[in-house]
N, C-alpha and C positions, 0 to 999 in steps of 0.2 A: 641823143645817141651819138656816140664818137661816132666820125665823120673819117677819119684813117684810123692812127695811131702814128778841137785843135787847143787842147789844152794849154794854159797860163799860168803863170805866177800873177797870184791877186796881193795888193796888198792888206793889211788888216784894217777890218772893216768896222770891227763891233760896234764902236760908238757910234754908228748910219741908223742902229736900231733902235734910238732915241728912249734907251731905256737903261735900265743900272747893271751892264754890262760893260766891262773894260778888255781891251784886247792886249798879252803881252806879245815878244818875239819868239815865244819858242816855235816848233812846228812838229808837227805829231807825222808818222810815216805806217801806213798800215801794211799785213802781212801782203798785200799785192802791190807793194810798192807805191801808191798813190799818197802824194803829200798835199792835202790839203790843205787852202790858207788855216792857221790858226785862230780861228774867228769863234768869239764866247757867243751862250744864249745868254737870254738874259735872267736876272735872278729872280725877277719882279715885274711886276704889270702898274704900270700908269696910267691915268686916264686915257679914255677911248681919245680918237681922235674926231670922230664923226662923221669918214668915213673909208671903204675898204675898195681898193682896187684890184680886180682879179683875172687870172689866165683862166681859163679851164675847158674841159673838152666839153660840147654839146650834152644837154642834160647834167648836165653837173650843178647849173646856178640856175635854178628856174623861179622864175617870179613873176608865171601868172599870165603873162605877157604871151606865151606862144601859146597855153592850155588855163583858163583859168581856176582850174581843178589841182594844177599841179605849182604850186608854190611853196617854197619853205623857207625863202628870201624875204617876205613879209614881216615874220613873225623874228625874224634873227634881226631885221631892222627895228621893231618897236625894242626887242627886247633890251637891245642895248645901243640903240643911239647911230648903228653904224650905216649908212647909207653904202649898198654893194654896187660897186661898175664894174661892169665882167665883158670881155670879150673873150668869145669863143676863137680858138686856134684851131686848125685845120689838123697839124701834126705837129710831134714832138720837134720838129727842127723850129718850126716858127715859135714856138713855148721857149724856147731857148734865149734866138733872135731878143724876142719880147724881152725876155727878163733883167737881157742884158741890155735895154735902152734905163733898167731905173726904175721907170713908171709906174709899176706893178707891183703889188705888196705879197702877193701869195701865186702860187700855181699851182696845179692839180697835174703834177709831172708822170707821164711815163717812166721805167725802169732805163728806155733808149737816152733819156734827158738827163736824168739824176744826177748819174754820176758827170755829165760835162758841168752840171751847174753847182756842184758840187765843187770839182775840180776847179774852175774859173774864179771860185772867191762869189758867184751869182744869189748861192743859197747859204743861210746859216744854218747854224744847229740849233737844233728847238731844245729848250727845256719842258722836257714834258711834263712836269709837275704841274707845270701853269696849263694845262689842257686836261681837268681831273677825268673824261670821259676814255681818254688814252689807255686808263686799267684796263678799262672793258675791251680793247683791242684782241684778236686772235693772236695766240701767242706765237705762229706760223709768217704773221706779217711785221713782225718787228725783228730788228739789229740783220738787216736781209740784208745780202750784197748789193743790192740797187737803192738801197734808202740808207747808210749806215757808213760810217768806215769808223774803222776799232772800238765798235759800239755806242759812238755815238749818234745820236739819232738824228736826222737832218728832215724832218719832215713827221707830219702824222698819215700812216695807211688811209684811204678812202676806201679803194674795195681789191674784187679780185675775180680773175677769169683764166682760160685755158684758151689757146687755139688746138682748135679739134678737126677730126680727121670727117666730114660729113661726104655720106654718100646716098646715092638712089637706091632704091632695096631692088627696087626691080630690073634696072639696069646694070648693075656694081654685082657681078654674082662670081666667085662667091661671097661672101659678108667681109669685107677686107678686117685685115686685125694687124697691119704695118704700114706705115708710110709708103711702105715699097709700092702702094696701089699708086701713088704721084710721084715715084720715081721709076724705080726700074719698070715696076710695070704699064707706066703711064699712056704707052703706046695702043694700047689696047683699047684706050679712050680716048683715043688722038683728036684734041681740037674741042673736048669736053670734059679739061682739066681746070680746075681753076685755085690761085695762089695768090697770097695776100701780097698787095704792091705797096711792099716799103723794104731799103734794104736790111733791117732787122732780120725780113724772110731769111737772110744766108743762114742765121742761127740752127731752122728749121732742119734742111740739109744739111749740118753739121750734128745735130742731135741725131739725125736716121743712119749718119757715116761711124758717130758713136759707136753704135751699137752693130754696124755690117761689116764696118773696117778699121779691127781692133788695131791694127799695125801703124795706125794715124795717131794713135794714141792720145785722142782727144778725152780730154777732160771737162773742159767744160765750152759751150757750143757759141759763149762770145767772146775767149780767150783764143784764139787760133793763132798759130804761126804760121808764116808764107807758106808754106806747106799743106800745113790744114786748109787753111784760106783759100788755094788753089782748087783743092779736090772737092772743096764745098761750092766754088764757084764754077766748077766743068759741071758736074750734076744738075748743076740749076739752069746750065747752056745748053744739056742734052736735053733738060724738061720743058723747056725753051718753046720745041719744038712740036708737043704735044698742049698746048697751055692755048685756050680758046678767051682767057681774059684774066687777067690780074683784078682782083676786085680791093676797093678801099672805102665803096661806099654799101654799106650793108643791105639796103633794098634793092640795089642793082643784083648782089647775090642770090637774096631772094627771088627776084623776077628768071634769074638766069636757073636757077632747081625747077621751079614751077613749069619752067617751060622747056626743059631738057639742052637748055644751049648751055648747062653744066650740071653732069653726075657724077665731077668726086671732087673732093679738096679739101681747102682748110676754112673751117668757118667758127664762130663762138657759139656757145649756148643761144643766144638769144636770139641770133639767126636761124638757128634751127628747128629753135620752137615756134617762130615766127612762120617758117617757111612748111611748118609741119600743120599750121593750124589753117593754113591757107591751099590748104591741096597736095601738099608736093610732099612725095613719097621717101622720104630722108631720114635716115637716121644719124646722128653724131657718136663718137666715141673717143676715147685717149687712145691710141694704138699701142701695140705693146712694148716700143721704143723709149714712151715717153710724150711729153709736149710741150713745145715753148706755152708763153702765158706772160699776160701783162699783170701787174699791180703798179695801182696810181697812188702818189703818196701827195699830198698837199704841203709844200716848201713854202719858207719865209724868206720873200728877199732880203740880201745883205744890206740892201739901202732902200729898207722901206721907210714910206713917212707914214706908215699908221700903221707898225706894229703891232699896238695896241688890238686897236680893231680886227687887224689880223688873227692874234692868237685867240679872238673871240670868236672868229670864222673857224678856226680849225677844231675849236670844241664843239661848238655847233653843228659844225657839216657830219663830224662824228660820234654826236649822240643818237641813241639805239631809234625813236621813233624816224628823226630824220634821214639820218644813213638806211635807214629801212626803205623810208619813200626813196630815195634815189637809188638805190639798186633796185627797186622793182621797176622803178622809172627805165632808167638807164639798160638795165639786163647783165646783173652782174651779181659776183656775191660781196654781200655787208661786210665791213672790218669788224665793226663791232658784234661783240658774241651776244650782245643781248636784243640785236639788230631784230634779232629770227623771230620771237614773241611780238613785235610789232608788226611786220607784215601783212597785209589784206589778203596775201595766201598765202594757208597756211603751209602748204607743200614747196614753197618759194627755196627755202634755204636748202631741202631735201634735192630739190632739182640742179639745184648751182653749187650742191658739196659745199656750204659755207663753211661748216662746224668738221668736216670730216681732215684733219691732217696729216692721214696716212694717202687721199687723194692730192690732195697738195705738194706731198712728199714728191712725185713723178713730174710734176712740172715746175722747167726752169724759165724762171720770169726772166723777161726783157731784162738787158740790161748792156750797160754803155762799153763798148768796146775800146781800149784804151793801150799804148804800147807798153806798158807795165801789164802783164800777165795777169789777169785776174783771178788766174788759178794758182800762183803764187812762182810760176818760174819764172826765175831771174837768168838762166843761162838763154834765153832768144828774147827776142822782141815780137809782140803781136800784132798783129794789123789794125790800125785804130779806125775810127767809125768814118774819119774820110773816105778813106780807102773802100769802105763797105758800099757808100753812097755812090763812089765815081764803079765802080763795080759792078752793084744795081743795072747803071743806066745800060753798059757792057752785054750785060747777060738779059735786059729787054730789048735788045737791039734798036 
């Protein structure tokens, strides 16, 4: 179970990736301004290396070791020779850190990540041909703005989630259907609010200002200028004040529904069901504004030593039986669309919208704040995700 959730000139890296790709000087500049190194995939696979070093969030590489029921790192080892060393990262900032020591051949990135390691020259671009399970992907999770610049792909999707608006049925009256219940009208449940602690949350408030305060003219909710950025961060100062805990560990959420030391906020599906099958009187929804939402995409570093082994991780992780175990594992939905007929329940994708992309359509994922405009304007500058972090600590006081 995930545990949570200053851009550079790289130089060209391809040849790091020990494989029959060549990198030239040109550089490619996408519609939001972002120039990323010029760094090729490669055209071809080489022998394995023997073995694979990995980032990834809790639940993601499981091998036996914490549940011996739950493994799928066994059988990716016999199959192909590759021995997996995975350390777990707490959050997208440490995934980052990590990547950039080297050491680590792959990462299981949030949408908050992507684009800096992307940006930094940290990740290349995959050829996806070499990952033939990649077809089966939802068509919803590929060339997205958090995995992607000018369509290239930088990564293969692992899964997908919502942050959802959950509340007590019997406290929360009446049935909220806007954010407005954790903002404007947050008072009313003063000290038994709760919000997700990472500064990504600003997105949140800036999606609910979308839609309340057309005059902000927000477009998209991790694109903001000083402007936007300001009124998204008074909101979250006046929420400040009603907010009985920031949660970042999902049983702490749980424990705090069950027990009434919180009846409204943001939480994912799998808290909910979790916290529904345990007592506690909740229900979750997308409110009518919309909702931010993570998708985690699996990147190849630019200077990995086992490739190889790598892009046999990223077809593996994303074939239908196994992508199935790890989002039931995990509490998420599958990439892949043939994920759903594998599942040990059957109602699993039905409950997490995997298949549905008119649900999807309403939530905008994570993703990495940067002074080039993600929403494509060039006449200001946006507040990039430093800013977002020293911000955070501002508005927790």
């Amino acid at each position: 179970m995930r545990l949570t959730r200053t851009l550079r000139t790289a130089a060209c890296a391809g040849a790091a990736l020990l494989l029959a790709a060549a990198c030239d000087s040109s550089h490619s500049t996408s519609a939001t301004g972002l120039n990323p190194p010029d760094l090729k995939a490669p055209t071809k696979l080489g022998r394995t290396e023997g073995q694979v070093d990995l980032i990834a969030w809790a639940g993601y590489v499981e091998d036996g070791s914490d549940d011996p029921r739950v493994n799928w790192v066994g059988d990716f080892e016999k199959q192909t020779g590759c021995q997996v060393h995975s350390k777990v990262a707490a959050s997208s900032d440490e995934m980052v850190k990590l990547m950039k020591t080297g050491e680590y051949d792959a990462v299981s990135a949030s949408g908050d990540a992507s684009l800096r390691l992307i940006a930094s020259g940290d990740a290349a671009p995959v050829n996806t041909a070499l990952v033939p399970n990649y077809k089966d992907v939802f068509s919803g999770l590929k060339n997205g703005a958090w995995n992607s610049v000018n369509g290239r792909m930088y990564g293969i999707p692992h899964g997908r989630g919502a942050n959802l608006l959950m509340y007590n049925t019997r406290k929360v009256r009446p049935a909220p259907t806007s954010w407005s219940a954790v903002f404007e009208g947050a008072s009313k449940y003063k000290d038994h609010v709760t919000a997700y602690d990472s500064p990504i949350y600003i997105a949140d408030a800036a999606l609910y200002l979308k839609a309340t305060r057309p005059e902000l003219r927000i477009k998209d909710p991790y694109a903001l200028d000083q402007k936007q950025f300001d009124a998204a961060v008074a909101l979250l100062k006046k929420q400040n004040a009603d907010v009985g805990e920031y949660w970042g560990d999902y049983l702490k959420e749980v424990s705090a529904f069950k027990s009434g030391d919180s009846v409204v906020g943001t939480t994912w599906q799998v808290i909910a069901n979790l916290a529904a099958s345990e007592g506690a009187e909740v229900k979750a929804l997308v409110p009518k504004e919309g909702s931010t939402g993570w998708s985690d995409t699996w990147m190849v570093s630019s200077k990995a030593k086992h490739p190889n082994c790598a892009y046999k991780w990223l077809n593996w992780i994303v074939s239908p039986k196994v992508n199935a175990e790890v989002a039931e594992y995990f509490g998420e939905a599958p990439a892949n669309s043939k994920a759903c007929a594998e599942t040990s329940d059957k109602n699993f994708c039905a409950v997490y919208h995997a298949a549905d992309e008119n649900y999807w359509k309403r939530i905008a994922f994570w993703n990495t704040p940067i002074e080039q405009c993600l929403d494509g304007r060039t006449d200001v500058r946006c507040v990039p995700y430093a800013k977002w972090v020293q911000a955070w600590t501002e508005i927790k006081g």
